[in-house]
N, C-alpha and C positions, 0 to 999 in steps of 0.2 A: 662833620668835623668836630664840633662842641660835642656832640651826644653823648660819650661817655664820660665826660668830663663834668657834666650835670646831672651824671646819675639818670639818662636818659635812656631808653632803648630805640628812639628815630627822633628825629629833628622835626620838633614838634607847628612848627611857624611856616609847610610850606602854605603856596597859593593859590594851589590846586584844589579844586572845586570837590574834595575829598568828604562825601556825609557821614564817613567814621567817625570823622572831627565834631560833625553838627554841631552844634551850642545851640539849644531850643531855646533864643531866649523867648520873654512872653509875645515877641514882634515876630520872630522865625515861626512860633505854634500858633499864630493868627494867620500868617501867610501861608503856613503846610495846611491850616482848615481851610481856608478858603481854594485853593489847588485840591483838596479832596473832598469838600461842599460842591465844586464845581465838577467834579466828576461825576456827581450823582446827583447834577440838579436838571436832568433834562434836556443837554444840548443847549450848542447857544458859544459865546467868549465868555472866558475869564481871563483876568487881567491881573498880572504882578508887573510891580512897576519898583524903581528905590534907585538910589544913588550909586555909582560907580563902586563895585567893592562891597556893597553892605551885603552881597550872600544869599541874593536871587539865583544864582544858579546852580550855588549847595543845595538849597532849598529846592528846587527841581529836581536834584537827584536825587533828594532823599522821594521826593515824590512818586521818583521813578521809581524807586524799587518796593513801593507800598501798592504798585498798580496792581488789581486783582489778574488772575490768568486770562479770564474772557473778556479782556480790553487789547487792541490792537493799538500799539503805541506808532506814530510816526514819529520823528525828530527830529527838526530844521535850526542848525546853530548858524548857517552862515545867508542870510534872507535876505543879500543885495541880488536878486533877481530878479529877471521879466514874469509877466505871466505865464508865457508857454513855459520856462523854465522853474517856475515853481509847481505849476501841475503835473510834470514830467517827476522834479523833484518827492512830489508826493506821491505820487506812484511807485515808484522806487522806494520809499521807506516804508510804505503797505504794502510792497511787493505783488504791485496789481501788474499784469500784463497786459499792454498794450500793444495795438499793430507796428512792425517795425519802421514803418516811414511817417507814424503819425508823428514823430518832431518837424519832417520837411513836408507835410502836407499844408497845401495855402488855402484859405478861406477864398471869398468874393473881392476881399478888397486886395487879397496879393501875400495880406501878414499870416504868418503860422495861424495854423487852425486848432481850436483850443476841443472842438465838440472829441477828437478821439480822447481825449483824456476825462472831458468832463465824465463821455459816457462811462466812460470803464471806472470812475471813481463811485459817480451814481450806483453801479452794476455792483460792484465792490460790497458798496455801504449795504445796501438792501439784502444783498446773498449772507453776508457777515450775521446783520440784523434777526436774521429769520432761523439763525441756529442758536441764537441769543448773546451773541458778543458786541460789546463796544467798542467805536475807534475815537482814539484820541489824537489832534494833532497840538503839536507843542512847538511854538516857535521862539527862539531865545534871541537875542539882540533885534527885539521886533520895532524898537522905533528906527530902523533902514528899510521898513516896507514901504513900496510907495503907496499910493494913495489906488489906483490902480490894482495893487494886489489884495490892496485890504479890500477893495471892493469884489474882487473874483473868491476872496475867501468868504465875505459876506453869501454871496449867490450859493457857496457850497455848501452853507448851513441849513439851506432852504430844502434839502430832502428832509421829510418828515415823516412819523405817525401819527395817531389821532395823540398819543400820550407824549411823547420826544423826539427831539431830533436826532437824527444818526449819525453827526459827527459835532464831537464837542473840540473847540479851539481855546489851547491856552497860549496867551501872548505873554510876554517877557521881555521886559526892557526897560531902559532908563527912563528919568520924569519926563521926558519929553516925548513920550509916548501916549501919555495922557491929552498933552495938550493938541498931538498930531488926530489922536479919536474925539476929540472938542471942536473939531474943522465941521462946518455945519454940512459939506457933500459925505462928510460919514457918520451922520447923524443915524440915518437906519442902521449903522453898524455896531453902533454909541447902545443906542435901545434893546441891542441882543445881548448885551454884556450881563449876565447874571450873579457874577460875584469879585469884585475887585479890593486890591490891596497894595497901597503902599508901603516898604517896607523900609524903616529909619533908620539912625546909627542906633549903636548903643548907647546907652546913660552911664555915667561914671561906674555905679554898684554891678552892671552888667559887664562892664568891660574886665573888669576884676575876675571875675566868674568865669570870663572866656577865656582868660591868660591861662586861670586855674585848670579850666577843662581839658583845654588842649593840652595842658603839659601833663596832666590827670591821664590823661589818652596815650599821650607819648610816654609812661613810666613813673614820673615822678612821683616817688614816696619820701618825700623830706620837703622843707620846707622850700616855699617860692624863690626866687633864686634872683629875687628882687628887693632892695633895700628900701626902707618904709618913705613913704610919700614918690616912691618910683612911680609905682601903678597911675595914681591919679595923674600924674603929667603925662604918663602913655596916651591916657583917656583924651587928656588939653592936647596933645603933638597930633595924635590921629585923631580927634573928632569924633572917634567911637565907631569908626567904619572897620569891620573885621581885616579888608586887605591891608590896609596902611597898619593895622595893629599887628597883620602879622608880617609886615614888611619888617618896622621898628623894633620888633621884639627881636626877631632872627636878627639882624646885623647889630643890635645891643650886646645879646646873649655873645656873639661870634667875637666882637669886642672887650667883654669882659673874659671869653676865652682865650683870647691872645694876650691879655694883661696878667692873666694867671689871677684872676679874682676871682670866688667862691660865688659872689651877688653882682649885679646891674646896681650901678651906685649912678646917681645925677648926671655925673659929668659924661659916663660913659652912654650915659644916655643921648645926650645933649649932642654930641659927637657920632651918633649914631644918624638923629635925627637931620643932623644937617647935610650927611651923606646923602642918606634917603631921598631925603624929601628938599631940603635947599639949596644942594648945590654946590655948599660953600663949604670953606677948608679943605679942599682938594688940592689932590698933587696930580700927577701925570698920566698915573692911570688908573682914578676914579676913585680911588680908598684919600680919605680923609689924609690929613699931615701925619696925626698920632702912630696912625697904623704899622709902617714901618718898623718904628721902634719897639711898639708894644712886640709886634712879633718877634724881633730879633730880644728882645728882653725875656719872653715867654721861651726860646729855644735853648740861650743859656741859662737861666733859670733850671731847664731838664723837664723828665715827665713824674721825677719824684715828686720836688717841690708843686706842680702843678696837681698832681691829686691829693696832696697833704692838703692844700688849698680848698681842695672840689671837696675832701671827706672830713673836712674839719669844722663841718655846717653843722651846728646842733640839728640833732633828728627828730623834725617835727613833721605832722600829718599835714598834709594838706590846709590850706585856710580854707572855715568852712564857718557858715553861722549857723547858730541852730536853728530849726525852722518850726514853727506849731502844726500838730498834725492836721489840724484843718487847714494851717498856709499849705502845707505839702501837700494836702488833697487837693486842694483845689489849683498850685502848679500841673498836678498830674493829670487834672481834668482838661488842660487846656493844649494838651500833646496831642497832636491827631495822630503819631507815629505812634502811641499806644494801642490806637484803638485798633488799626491794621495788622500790629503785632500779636495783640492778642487772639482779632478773629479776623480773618485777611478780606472776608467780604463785607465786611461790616459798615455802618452809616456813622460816616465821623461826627463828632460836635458843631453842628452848624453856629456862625459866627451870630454873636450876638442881634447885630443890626439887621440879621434875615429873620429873625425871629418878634413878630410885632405884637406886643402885649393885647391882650382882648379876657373880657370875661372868661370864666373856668366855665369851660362845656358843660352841661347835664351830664355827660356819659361818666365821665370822671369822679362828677359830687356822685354820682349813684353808686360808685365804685368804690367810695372812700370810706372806710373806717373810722366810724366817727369818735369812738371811744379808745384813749392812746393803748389803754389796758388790754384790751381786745385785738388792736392791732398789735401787739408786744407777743399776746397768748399765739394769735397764727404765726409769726415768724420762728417764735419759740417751736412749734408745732413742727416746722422743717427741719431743725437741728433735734429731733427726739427728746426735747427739752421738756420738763412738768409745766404747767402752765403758771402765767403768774397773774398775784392777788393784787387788786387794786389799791399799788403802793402808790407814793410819792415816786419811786424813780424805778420805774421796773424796767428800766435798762442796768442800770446797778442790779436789782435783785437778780436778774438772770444771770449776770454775771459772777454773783455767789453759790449758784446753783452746780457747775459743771466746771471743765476748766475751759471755758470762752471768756472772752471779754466783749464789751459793748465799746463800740466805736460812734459819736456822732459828730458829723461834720458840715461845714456850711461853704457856700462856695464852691457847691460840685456840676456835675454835669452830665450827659448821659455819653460822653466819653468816657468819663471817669467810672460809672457804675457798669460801662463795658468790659472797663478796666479790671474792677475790681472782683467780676464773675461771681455778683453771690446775691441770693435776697435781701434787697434791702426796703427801708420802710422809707418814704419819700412823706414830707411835710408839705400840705397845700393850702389855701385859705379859700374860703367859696366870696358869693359876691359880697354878704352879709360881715366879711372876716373872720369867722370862723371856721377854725381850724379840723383838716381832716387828716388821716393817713390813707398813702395807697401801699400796696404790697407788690413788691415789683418780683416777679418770678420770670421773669422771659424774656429777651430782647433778637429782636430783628435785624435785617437790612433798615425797614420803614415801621417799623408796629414793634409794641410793647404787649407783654401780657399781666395784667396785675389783678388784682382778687377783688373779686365782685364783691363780696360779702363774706360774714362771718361761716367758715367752714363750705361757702359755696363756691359754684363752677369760677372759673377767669374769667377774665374779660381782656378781648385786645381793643388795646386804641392805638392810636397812631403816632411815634413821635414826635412827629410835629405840633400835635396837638396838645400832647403833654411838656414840650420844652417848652409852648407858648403859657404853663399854669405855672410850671414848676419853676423856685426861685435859688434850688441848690441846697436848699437842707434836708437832711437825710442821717440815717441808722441803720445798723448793720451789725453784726458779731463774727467774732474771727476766734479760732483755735490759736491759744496762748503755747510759747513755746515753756518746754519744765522752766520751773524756775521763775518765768519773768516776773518781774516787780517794775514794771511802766520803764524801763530800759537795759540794757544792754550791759552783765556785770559777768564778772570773774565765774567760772566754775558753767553748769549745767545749760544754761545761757548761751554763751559766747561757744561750748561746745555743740548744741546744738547748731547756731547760728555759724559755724564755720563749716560743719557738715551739708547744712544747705545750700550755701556758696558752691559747696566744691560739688554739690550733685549738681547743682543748676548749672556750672560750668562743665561738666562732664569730666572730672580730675575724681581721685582716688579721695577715699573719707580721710581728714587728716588721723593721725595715727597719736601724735602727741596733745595734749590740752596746753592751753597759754594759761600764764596768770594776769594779762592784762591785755585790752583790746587795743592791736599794735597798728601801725601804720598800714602795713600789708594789705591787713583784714579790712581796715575804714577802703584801702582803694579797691577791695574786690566788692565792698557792697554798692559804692558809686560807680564803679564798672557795670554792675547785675541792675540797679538803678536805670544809668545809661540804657541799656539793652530795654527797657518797659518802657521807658517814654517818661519817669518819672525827674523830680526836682534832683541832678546829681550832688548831695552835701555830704555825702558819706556816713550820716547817722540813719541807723537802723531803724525808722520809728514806725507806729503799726501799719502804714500803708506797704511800707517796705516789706514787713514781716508777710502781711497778707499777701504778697505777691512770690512772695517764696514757697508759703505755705501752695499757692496754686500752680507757681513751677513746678515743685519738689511732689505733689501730688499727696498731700495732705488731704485726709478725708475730712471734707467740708460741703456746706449744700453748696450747688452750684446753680445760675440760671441756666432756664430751657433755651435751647437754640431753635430761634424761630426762621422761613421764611425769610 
C-alpha cells in the first residue's frame, strides 16, 4: 500500500522468515557458524535456541540454502508428535521407504512398533554414507518435543563410524529448550550437543542497521523515512527483537502513509506502537482512533499532494558510517554465508569457544618464515613481482613497484581468507614470542597449504591446528583499480567501479560516466556487498574492491583448491 509512496519497490517490514532480507548481525554470523560448524563437526546435536521473533528461523534458511549438494536435508517445523509419528515423519522427509502397514504394526506390548522405521532409517543412513553424502535433520519449534522423542532421536544418533556419526540433528527453539535438555533423564543427550547458540535481540546501533537494510533490500535510495531520534525508540518499543521491529516499523510507515507525511515523526510512532503491541486507542475494528481521519484526510488531500509529500525528501544516500578496512575485514570474517558463497564445500569459521588456545605446534614454527623480508619476497614471487630489499616497510615498497597495493589487517579469520581467495602472509608468535610468517597458498574442506620454507616444497597442516596459532593478523596485495587514490572519486575510478557492478550483476557496461558517486551506485555496491557475506555500508573500501576484482575475474593469484 505505502511502497511507492516511499520510493519503495515492496514493502520492506514483512514477517516472513524471508533470508533475502537476512541482517547478519554479528549474533546472526555467530548463529549461521555455529549451524555450519555443526554440519561438519562429526555428528551428534546442535542447538540454536533465542527469543520469540529474534530470527532463528531466518537464520535456518539461510542455512538451508548454503547446505552442500551431498547432504540430505530433512525438515520438521511442526514437532507436537508421538514417537511412531516422528519416525514415520522422517522418513517421509528422507524419502526412505517403508512397508505399507509398518504405521499399524504393534510390538509386544500392543503400542505401534517403532523397529520398521527404525530399520529402514538405519538402512537409509549407511547406503547414503557409503556413496559419501550426509543427512541432516532439522527440527524448528523443538522446545514441544517431549522428552520421549528427544530420547528416540538420541538412540538415532548412535549409528556410527570409526570417524562420525551418520546423522547430524539440529534443534530450534525457544529458551526453554535449553532448560528442557538441563532435565537430568536427558543428560546423555546434553553430552552429544556439539555446538550451541543463543541468539539475542538487537543492540540500539544494530537495530538501526536493520531498518537501514531492509528498506536497503526493498529499494530505497533516499534518505530513512524516519525522523531523528525515531530509530532509537523503535529499538526501546521493540527491545531489538527483529519481528516486533518489523511489526512497528510497517503499521508506522502505513500510518505516516495515510497522514500524507514524507517521515515517521514520534507521535506517529507512538500511535503505532500502541496498535501493535498495547492494545489501547482502539476503535471498533482494531485500527487506533487516528486512523479514520488520517485516511479520510490523506483521500482528500489526493495523490498529487501525497507524492509532492513522498518526493519533496531531500535526496540522500542511505545512513551509513564509515567503517576501517580492518573493521570491515574483520565483519566480513565473521559471515559464514561468505564462506559457502564463495566455495560451496568449503569449512566455515569455527566459533571462537571451539577453538582452545594451546602452544604453536612444531609443524607450523618449521613452516614459518622467519624473516618479514623473505616472506614479502615469496608473496611478491606469485604476483611476478621483482623481489624486495630489506626495507623498513616492504609492504609499502611493493606496493610502488607495480600497480598493486598492500592490504594489512587484524581481526581476520580463515573465513575471511576463504573469502578473500588469494595468498596471503598470516602473522604468528612461537612460544618464545617471536614473530614468524606463514604463506598461505591453499585452503581446504579441513587442511591448509602454506610454504615450508624459502622457495621450498608446501606444507599442509590442518585448520584446526592453525586457527588454534593464529590471532587474525595478516597481508595480502590486491590489483588497484586506474586511478585509485585510497577511495572512491570522480572520473577513471568510479567508471571502472560501476562497470564492475554491472558485470558482477550481469547488466550491460554503463554507456555514460557520472560526475559524482550518486546514491544508485552506493546501493548497487551494498547490494554486491550483501550477495559476499560482507559488512553492507555502501562505501567501496578495499575488501569490497577485492571481491569485485575476483567476481569480475581480474587477473590475480589465486589460492589452490584443496581436498
Amino acid at each position: 500500500m505505502y511502497a511507492k509512496f516511499f520510493g519503495l519497490k515492496q514493502e520492506p517490514f514483512s514477517i516472513a522468515p524471508d533470508p533475502h532480507y537476512l541482517f547478519m548481525s554479528e549474533r546472526h554470523r555467530e548463529a549461521l557458524a555455529h549451524l555450519l560448524y555443526g554440519l561438519r563437526g562429526g555428528g551428534g546435536f546442535v542447538l540454536l535456541t533465542g527469543e520469540i521473533g529474534a530470527g532463528k528461523t531466518t537464520v535456518c534458511r539461510c542455512f538451508l540454502q548454503q547446505i552442500p549438494k551431498h547432504c540430505n536435508v530433512a525438515y520438521i517445523f511442526n514437532p507436537k508428535l508421538s514417537v511412531p509419528e516422528l519416525l514415520q515423519t522422517v522418513c517421509e522427509e528422507f524419502h526412505i521407504p517403508v512397508p505399507a502397514n509398518a504405521a499399524a504394526a504393534a510390538g509386544s506390548s500392543g503400542t505401534p512398533s517403532l523397529k520398521p522405521f527404525v530399520d529402514a532409517i538405519n538402512e537409509f543412513l549407511l547406503r547414503t554414507h557409503a556413496v559419501g553424502q550426509n543427512n541432516v535433520l532439522i527440527i524448528d519449534e523443538a522446545q514441544n518435543l517431549s522428552a520421549e522423542v528427544l530420547e528416540q532421536l538420541r538412540l538415532l544418533t548412535n549409528l556410527e563410524t570409526s570417524e562420525r556419526k551418520l546423522l547430524q540433528i539440529v534443534l530450534i527453539g525457544q529458551p526453554e529448550l535449553r532448560q528442557i535438555l538441563a532435565a537430568p533423564e536427558l543428560e546423555q543427550l546434553a553430552q552429544r550437543v556439539i555446538a550451541r547458540f543463543h541468539l539475542q535481540a538487537l543492540s540500539e546501533a544494530e537495530t538501526e542497521q536493520y531498518i537501514s537494510h531492509r528498506l536497503g533490500v526493498a529499494g530505497l535510495e533516499r534518505a530513512l523515512p524516519f525522523e531523528r531520534g525515531v530509530l532509537r525508540r523503535i529499538h526501546q518499543i521493540s527491545r531489538g527483537v527483529p519481528r516486533r521491529i518489523n511489526l512497528l516499523c510497517d503499521r508506522a510507515l502505513l500510518g505516516a502513509y495515510a497522514q500524507g507525511k514524507a517521515r515517521v515523526d514520534r507521535k506517529t510512532l507512538q500511535l503505532a506502537a500502541a496498535e501493535v503491541f498495547e492494545g489501547s486507542n482502539r476503535v471498533g475494528g482494531g485500527l487506533p482512533v487516528w486512523w479514520p481521519w488520517a485516511l479520510l484526510g490523506a483521500a482528500v488531500a489526493g495523490l498529487a499532494l501525497a507524492g509532492a509529500l513522498a518526493w519533496n525528501v531531500a535526496k540522500k544516500p542511505l545512513a551509513s558510517k564509515p567503517v576501517a578496512a580492518a573493521s570491515a575485514a574483520a565483519s566480513a570474517a565473521s559471515s559464514a554465508s561468505a564462506v559457502l558463497a564463495s566455495k560451496p564445500a568449503s569449512s566455515p569459521a569455527l566459533p571462537a569457544a571451539v577453538l582452545p588456545a594451546s602452544a604453536p605446534s612444531p609443524s607450523l614454527i618449521q613452516a614459518g618464515l622467519r624473516e618479514e623480508a623473505q616472506a614479502w619476497r615469496e608473496l611478491a614471487a606469485l604476483w611476478q613481482m621483482q623481489a624486495v630489499a630489506a626495507v623498513a616497510d616492504p609492504c609499502q615498497a611493493l606496493a610502488q613497484t607495480a600497480q598493486v597495493l598492500c592490504y594489512q589487517g587484524s581481526g581476520g579469520s580463515l573465513a575471511l581468507l576463504r573469502l578473500l581467495d588469494r595468498p596471503t602472509l598470516l602473522s604468528l608468535q612461537d612460544e618464545a614470542g617471536q614473530p614468524y610468517q606463514l604463506l598461505l597458498l591453499g585452503l581446504g574442506a579441513q587442511t591448509a597449504l602454506v610454504r615450508s620454507s624459502a622457495g621450498g616444497p608446501a606444507q599442509t597442516v590442518s585448520l584446526l591446528e592453525l586457527g588454534q596459532q593464529w590471532r587474525g593478523d595478516y597481508a595480502t596485495l590486491w590489483r588497484q583499480p586506474p586511478g585509485y587514490t585510497g577511495r572512491i572519486t570522480p572520473g577513471p575510478t568510479l567508471d571502472w567501479l560501476r562497470a564492475q557492478l554491472a558485470k558482477a550483476r550481469g547488466e550491460p557496461k554503463p554507456a555514460a560516466t557520472q560526475k559524482y558517486l550518486d546514491a544508485a551506485t552506493r546501493a548497487k555496491v551494498a547490494a554486491f556487498q550483501r550477495s559476499q557475506g560482507l559488512d553492507r555500508d555502501g562505501l567501496a573500501g578495499p575488501v569490497t574492491l577485492m571481491q569485485l576484482n575476483r567476481v569480475a575475474g581480474v587477473a590475480e593469484p589465486r589460492l589452490q583448491s584443496l581436498p
